[in-house]
Structure formats: structure tokens, C-alpha cells
C-alpha positions in Angstrom: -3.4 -20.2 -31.5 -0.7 -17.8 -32.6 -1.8 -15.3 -29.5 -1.0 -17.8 -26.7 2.9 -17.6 -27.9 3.1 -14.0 -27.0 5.0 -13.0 -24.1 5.9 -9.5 -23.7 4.8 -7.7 -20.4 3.2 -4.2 -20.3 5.2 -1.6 -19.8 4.6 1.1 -16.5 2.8 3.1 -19.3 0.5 0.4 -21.5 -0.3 -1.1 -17.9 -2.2 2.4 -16.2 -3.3 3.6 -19.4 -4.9 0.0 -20.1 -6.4 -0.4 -16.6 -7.6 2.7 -16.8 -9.9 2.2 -19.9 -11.1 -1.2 -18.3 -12.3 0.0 -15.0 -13.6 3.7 -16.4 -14.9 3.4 -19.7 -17.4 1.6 -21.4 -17.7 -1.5 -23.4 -15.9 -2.1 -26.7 -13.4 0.3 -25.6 -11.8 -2.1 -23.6 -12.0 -4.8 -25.5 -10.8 -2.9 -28.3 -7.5 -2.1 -26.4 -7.3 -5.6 -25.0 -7.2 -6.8 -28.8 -4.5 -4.2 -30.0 -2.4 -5.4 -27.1 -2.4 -9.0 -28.1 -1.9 -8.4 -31.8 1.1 -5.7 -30.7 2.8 -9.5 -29.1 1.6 -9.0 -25.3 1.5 -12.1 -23.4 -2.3 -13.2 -22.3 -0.5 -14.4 -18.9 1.0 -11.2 -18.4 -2.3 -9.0 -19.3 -4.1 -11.1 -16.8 -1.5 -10.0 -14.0 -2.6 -6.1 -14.7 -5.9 -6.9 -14.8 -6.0 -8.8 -11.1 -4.2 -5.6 -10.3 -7.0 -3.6 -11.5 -9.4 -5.7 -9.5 -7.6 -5.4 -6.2 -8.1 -1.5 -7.2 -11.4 -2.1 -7.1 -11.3 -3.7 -4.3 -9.2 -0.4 -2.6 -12.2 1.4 -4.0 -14.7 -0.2 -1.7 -15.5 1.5 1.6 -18.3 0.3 3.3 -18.1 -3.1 4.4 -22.0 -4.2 3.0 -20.4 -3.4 -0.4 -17.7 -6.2 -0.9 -20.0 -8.8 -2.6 -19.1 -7.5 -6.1 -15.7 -6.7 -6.4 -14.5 -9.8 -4.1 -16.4 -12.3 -6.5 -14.9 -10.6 -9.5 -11.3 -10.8 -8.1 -11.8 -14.2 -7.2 -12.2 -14.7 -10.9 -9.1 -13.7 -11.8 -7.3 -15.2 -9.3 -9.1 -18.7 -10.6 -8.6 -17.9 -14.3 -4.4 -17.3 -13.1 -4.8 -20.8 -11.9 -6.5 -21.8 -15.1 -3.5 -20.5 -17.2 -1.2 -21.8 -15.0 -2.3 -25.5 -15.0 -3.9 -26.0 -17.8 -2.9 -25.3 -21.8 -6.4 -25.1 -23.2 -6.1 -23.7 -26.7 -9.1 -21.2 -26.0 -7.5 -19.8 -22.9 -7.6 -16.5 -24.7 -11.2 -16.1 -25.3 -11.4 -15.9 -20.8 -9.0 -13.0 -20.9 -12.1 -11.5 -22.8 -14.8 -12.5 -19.6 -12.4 -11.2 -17.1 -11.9 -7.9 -18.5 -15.9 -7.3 -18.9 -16.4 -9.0 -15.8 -13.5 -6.6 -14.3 -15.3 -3.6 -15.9 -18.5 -4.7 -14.9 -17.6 -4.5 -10.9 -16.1 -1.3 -11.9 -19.0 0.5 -12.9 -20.9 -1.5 -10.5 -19.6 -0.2 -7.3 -19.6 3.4 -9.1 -23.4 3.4 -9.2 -24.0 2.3 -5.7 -21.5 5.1 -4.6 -18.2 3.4 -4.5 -15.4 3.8 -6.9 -13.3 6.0 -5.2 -9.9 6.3 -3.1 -8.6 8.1 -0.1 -5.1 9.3 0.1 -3.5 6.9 2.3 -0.9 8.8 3.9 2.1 7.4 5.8 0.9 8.0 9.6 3.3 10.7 11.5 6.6 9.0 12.9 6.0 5.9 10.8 9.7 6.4 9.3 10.9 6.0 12.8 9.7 3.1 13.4 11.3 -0.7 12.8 9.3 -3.3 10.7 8.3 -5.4 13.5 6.7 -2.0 14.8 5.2 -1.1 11.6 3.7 -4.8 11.4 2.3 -4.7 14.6 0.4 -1.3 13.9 -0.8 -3.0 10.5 -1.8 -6.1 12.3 -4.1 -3.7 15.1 -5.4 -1.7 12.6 -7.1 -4.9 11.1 -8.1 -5.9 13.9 -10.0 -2.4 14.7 -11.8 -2.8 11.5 -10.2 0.6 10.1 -9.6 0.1 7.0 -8.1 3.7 6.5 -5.2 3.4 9.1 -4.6 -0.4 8.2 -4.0 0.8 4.5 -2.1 3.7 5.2 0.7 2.0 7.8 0.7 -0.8 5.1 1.7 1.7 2.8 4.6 2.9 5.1 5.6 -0.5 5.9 6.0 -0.6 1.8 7.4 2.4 1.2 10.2 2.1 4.2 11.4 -1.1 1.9 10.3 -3.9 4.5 10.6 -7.2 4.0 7.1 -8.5 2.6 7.4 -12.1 3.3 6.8 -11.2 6.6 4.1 -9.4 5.9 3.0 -11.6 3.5 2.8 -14.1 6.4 1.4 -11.9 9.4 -1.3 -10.8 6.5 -2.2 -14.6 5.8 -2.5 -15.5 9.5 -4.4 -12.8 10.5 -7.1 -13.0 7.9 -7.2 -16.9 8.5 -8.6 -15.6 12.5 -10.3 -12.9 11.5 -13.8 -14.0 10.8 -16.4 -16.7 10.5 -16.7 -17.0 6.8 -14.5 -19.0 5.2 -15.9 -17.6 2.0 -14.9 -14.4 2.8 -11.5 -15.3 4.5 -10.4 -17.1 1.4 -10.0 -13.4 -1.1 -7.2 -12.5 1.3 -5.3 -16.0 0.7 -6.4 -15.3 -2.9 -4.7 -11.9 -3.1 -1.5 -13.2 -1.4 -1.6 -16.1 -3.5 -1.5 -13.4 -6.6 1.3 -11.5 -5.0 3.5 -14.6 -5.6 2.8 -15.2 -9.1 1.7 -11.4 -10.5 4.5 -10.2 -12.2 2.6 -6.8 -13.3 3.4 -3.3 -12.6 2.4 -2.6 -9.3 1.7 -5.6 -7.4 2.1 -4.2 -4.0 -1.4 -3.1 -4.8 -2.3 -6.6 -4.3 -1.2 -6.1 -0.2 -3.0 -2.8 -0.1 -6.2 -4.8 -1.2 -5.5 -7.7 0.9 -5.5 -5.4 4.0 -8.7 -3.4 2.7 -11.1 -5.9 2.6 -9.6 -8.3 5.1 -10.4 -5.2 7.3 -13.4 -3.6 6.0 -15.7 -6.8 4.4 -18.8 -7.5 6.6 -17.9 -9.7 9.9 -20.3 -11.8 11.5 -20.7 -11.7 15.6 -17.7 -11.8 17.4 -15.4 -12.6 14.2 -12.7 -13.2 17.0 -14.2 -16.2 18.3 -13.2 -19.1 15.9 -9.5 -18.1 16.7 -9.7 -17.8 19.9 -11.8 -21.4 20.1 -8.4 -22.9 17.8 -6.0 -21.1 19.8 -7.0 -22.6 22.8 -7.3 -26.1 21.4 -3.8 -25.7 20.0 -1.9 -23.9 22.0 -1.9 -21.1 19.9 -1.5 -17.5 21.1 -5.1 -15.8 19.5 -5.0 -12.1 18.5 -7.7 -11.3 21.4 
């Protein structure tokens, strides 16, 4: 299929204006866009890595931590289907760029009519530009680990903007997810999103961390979501985060 030979990325531009039409318009619009930016010679890989950007958004746009169920299944989608195109050269590979854009738009609309859908600003905290990255990580890292989702976003976001290295992030991020809960189910979006960050070559694929942070923080815990870590760190040797 002629399609699956394109390769030319989004630009900046074609990516927001794009994302924005899948996550707050109706259906065909999207799929009307998606079409015109295959036939204009954009790559189906590289569409796919704007639209597991646009689910991490969604994922931003979740608050309350009963709400995840939706928009974590749908980005596990993509992050499947990325896998998918990576390993395999099925010759109707196209046709699930389709599903995953109505599956995208779907958890969009969604989470708006159960009262999601919607951002705070995520401000730098004061003094943040002060501070080293190991600092900065360690705020992000107790910020998880409070559950506040607001103040684990917003030193992420500092960490980001101060031009820190994110494999270390990338790392502390992984690890603490990995101890933080009981559900392996729900444990696994975070490797997901990281895994993403690796490959994603889209426009704004910090968004990916910002996400990663959000629900790792924020997605319902069970008991005392401390305990398996501390239970491994113990039979290990491993220093546990409490």
C-alpha cells in the first residue's frame, strides 16, 4: 500500500492543529484530517507518535483518581499499536491508525462528559530555578509519593524547563512507579509512557513525562500501595521509598 511509504513528520503546526480536532471535535472530522494527512505524504508511524501524545494529554486531563480507567486503556492502545508498527510490516497497518484516532477521540469526549477534560496551569514552584537536578528530582519523586498530582506535574515541569537531563528522570520515574502500587495493571501505563518517550519522535514528547507523573500519582491506589516495595526492599536489600 502506497500510504505505508510515506514518511514525512508533522510539523509544530499540522501536529496541534491535528490533535486538536481529534480530542475536541466530532467524528468524520478527524478522520477526514487524518486522510488528508496521509494523501499530503505524512508517515502513518510518525502520525501515531502525535496521536500517543494526544492521549498522554488526555491523560493530563484526568483529575480525580476514580477516573483513570478510560484514558489509561486508550493510551495503552497506542503504545501497543507503536509496537505493532514497529515489529511487524502488516500491509493493513494503516487501517489501525483509523481505531486509534476514534478510540483516542472517544476517551476524549469521554472524560468531558463525566467532568474531566480539562488542565491546570502547572506553574514552576517558587525557587525551583535555584535548585540542582538532583533537588528538583527529589521534590518530583515526594510529590508522587504524596499523591499530588498538581505539585508532582508542576516541579516536573521545572525539572524540564531548567534543561535537566531526562534519563535520569526517565529512570527515578520508572522505579518509582514500579513501588508505587499493588496493581501491576495499573503500574505498567507509566513503563508504557516511558517506553513511548524513547521511541516518539512527535512534537512535544515531554508531554509523555508530564503524563507519566500524572497518573502514576493520581490513578486509584489500593491499601497501603507502599507495601509491595517495602516487602522487596527488604528481601533484597533495596532501600524502599518509605
Amino acid at each position: 500500500m502506497a500510504l505505508l511509504a510515506n514518511s514525512d513528520p508533522l510539523t509544530t503546526a499540522e501536529a496541534e492543529a491535528f490533535l486538536e480536532i481529534v480530542l475536541r471535535q466530532h467524528e468524520p472530522v478527524y478522520l477526514e484530517q487524518l486522510s488528508r494527512l496521509l494523501l499530503a505524504g505524512k508517515g502513518p508511524r510518525q502520525i501515531l507518535d502525535v496521536l500517543q501524545i494526544g492521549a498522554a494529554q488526555v491523560l493530563l486531563e484526568t483529575q480525580e483518581s476514580l477516573n483513570f480507567s478510560i484514558s489509561q486503556h486508550c493510551y495503552e492502545y497506542c503504545n501497543t499499536l507503536g509496537w505493532f508498527y514497529d515489529t511487524f510490516e502488516h500491509p493493513q497497518r494503516v487501517k489501525l491508525l483509523y481505531s486509534a484516532a476514534a478510540f483516542l477521540n472517544r476517551s476524549a469526549w469521554h472524560q468531558k462528559n463525566i467532568g474531566e477534560g480539562s488542565t491546570y496551569l502547572a506553574e514552576p514552584p517558587a525557587g525551583a530555578e535555584r535548585m540542582s537536578q538532583p533537588q528538583l528530582l527529589e521534590r518530583i519523586m515526594a510529590a508522587i509519593v504524596a499523591l499530588d498530582g498538581r505539585q508532582a506535574v508542576a516541579w516536573t515541569k521545572a525539572y524540564l524547563t531548567s534543561g535537566g537531563d531526562r534519563q535520569p528522570l526517565v529512570q527515578q520515574l520508572a522505579l518509582t512507579a514500579c513501588r508505587l502500587g499493588n496493581d501491576p495493571h495499573n503500574q505498567e501505563i507509566a513503563q508504557c509512557l516511558l517506553e513511548d518517550y524513547a521511541k516518539n519522535r512527535g512534537f512535544d514528547r515531554d508531554r509523555l513525562l508530564l503524563a507519566c507523573v500524572q497518573h502514576t500519582a493520581v490513578h486509584r491506589k489500593y491499601g497501603d500501595f507502599l507495601e509491595c516495595g517495602r516487602r522487596f526492599g527488604r528481601a533484597m536489600g533495596v532501600a524502599s521509598l518509605a
